[in-house]
C-alpha positions in Angstrom: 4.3 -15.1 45.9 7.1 -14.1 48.4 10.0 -16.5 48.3 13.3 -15.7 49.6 15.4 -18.6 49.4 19.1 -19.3 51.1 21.8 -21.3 48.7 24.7 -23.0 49.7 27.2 -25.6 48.2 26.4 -28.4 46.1 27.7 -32.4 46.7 27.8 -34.8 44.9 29.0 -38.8 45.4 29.7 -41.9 44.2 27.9 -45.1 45.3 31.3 -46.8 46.1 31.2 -44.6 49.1 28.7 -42.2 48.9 24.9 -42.5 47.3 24.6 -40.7 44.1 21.4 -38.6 43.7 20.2 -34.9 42.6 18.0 -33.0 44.1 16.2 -30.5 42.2 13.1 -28.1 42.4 10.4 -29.9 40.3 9.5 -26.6 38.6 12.8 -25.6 36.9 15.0 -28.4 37.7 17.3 -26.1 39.8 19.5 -27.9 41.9 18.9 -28.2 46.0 22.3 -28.4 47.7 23.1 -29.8 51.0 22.0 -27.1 53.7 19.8 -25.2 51.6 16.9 -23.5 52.8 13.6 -22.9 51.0 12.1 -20.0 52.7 8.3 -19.0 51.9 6.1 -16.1 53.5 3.1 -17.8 53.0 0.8 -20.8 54.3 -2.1 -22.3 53.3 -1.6 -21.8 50.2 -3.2 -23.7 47.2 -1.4 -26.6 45.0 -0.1 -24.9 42.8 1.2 -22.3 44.9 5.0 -22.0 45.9 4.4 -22.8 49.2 4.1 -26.1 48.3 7.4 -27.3 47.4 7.6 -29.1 44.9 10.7 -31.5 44.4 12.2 -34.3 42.1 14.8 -36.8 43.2 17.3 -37.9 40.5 19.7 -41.5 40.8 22.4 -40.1 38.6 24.0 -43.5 39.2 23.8 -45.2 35.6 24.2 -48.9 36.9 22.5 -49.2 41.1 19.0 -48.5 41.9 19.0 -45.7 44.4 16.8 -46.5 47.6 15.4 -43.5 49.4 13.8 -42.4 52.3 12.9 -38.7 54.0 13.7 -38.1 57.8 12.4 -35.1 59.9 15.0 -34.6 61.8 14.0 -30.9 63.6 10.9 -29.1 63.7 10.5 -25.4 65.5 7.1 -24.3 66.2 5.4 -27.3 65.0 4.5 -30.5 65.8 4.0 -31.8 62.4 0.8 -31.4 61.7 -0.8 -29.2 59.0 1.6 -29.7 56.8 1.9 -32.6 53.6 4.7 -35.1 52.9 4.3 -36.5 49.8 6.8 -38.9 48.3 7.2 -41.8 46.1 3.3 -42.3 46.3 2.7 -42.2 50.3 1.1 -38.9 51.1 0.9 -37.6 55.3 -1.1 -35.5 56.6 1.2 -35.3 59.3 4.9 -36.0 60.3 6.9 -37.2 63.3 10.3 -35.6 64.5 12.9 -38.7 64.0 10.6 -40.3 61.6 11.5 -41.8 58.0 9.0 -41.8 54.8 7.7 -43.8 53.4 8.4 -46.8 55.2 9.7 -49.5 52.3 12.3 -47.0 50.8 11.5 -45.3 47.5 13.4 -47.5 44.7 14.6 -45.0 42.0 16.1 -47.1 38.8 19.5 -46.0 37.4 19.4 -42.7 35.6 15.5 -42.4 36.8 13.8 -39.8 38.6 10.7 -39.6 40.7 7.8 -38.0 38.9 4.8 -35.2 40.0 3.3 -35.3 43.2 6.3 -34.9 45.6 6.0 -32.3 47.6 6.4 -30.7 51.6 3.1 -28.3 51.7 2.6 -26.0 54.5 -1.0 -26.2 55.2 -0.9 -24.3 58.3 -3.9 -21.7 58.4 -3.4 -18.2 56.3 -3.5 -16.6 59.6 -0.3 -18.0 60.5 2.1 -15.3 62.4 4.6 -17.7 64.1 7.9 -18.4 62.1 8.2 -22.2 61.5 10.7 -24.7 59.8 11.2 -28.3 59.2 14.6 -29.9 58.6 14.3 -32.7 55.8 16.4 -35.8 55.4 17.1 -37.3 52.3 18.9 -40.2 53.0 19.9 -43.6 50.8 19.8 -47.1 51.7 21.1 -50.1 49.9 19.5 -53.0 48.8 19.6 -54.4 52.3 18.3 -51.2 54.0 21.1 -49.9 55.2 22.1 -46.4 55.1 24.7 -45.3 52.6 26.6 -42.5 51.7 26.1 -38.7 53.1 23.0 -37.7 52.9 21.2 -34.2 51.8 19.4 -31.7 54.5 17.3 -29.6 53.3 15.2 -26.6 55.9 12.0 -26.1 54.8 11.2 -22.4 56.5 8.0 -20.3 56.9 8.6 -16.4 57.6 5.3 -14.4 58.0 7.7 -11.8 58.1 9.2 -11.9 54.7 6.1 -10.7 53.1 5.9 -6.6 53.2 2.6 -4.5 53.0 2.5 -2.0 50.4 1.5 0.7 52.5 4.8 0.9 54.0 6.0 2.4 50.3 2.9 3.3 48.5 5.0 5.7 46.5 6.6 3.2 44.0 5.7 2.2 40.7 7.4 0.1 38.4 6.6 -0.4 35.0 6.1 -2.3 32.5 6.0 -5.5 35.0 7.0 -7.7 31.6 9.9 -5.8 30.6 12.7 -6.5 28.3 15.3 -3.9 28.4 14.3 -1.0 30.5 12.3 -1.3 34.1 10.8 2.6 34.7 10.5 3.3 38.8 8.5 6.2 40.1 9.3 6.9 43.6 9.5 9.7 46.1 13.0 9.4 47.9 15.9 7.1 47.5 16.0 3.9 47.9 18.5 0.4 47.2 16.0 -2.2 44.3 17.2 -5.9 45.2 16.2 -8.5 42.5 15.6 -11.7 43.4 15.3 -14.8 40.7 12.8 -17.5 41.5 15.1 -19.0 43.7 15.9 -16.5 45.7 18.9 -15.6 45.1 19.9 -12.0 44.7 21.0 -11.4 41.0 21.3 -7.5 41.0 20.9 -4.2 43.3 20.6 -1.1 42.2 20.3 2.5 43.7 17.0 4.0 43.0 16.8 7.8 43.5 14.0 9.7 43.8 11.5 10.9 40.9 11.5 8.6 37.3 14.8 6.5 37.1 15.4 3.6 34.6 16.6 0.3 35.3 18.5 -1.9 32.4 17.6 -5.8 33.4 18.5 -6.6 29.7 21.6 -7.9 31.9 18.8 -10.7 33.3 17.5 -14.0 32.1 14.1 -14.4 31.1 11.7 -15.7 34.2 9.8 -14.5 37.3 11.7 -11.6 39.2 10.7 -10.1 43.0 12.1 -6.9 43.9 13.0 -5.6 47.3 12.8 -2.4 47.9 14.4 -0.8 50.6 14.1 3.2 51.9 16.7 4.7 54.1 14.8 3.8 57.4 14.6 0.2 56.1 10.7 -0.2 55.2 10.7 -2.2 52.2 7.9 -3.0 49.5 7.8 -5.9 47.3 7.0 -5.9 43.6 7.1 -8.7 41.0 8.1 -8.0 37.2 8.6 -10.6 34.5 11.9 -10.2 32.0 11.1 -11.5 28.7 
């Protein structure tokens, strides 16, 4: 799966003047910061698939329950249906710009975090061309229900266009695709490989020239890597390795 996703800065507060919560991807336990967004080529994809985003929200206060609640607050290109909230038990089918879920707040115990089935699925059809995004709210409450501390935004995007077809590159070959030290690339004229680690985030780039060249990625951590690459007219063609 295609996933290009955006990072920016991490905060983090104190529940004397801020809620404290993490939120993390449920898969790896990577830290969501404030801003981020999760950026996916695909819809209608299945459960398990990375288009549905799945996510775990941590109290990392040791002595308040945290109280929690998930607002859209923007939509483009949608008006919330086809797509899945599910959170703290309460699953929609749907969602509503302004809207808050679910609607008693989620009580998270000190130290506690919420378990499987939390997730924002796109469930738009596969034939999907129009960019979309949702902007997602996590916001704390108190005891009382009233809003506290600054809360976390996270934009949930859909690109059709992040996905590339192989026939703009057919000429590259990479191999082995589960590689330890050195990644072997066949290709016809230069070109610029981007890696890309499960979050997106870009971890290396390397000039590729044409003919066999050798890539060391004994440099990278063990997981799931896509890699861009990019010709000098700017077609690009995706391919996935694994570093072991």
């Amino acid at each position: 799966m295609n996933k290009i996703l955006l990072f920016f800065t991490l905060s983090l507060f104190t529940f004397a003047s801020h809620a404290q919560f993490d939120l993390k991807n449920y898969n790896d336990d990577s830290i969501i910061t404030d801003g981020q967004t999760v950026s996916f080529s695909e819809t209608g994809c299945g459960y398990d698939d990375d288009c549905n985003w799945k996510f775990k929200v941590t109290n990392t206060s040791t002595t308040e329950t945290l109280y929690m609640r998930i607002f859209v607050d923007n939509m483009v290109n949608s008006d919330g249906s086809n797509v899945q909230l599910c959170f703290s038990g309460v699953c929609l089918f749907s969602v509503t710009l302004g809207s808050g879920y679910p609607n008693t707040a989620a009580a998270i115990a000190p130290g506690a975090s919420t378990g499987i089935g939390n997730y924002f699925w796109n469930q738009n059809p596969i034939s999907t061309t129009t960019a979309m995004s949702w902007t997602l709210r996590f916001q704390a409450f108190d005891s009382e229900d009233r809003e506290i501390g600054t809360p976390l935004n996270v934009i949930y995007s859909f690109n059709p266009n992040l996905s590339v077809d192989d026939v703009e590159l057919t000429s590259v070959n990479v191999y082995p695709t589960q590689v330890k030290n050195e990644l072997n690339v066949s290709s016809n004229q230069d070109m610029t490989a981007e890696f890309y680690n499960v979050l997106g985030k870009e971890v290396k780039r390397v000039d590729v020239t044409s003919g066999e060249s050798q890539i060391n990625v004994s440099d990278l951590s063990p997981q799931l890597y896509i890699i861009r690459f990019r010709n000098e007219a700017g077609k690009t063609l995706i391919k996935k390795i694994i570093v072991e």
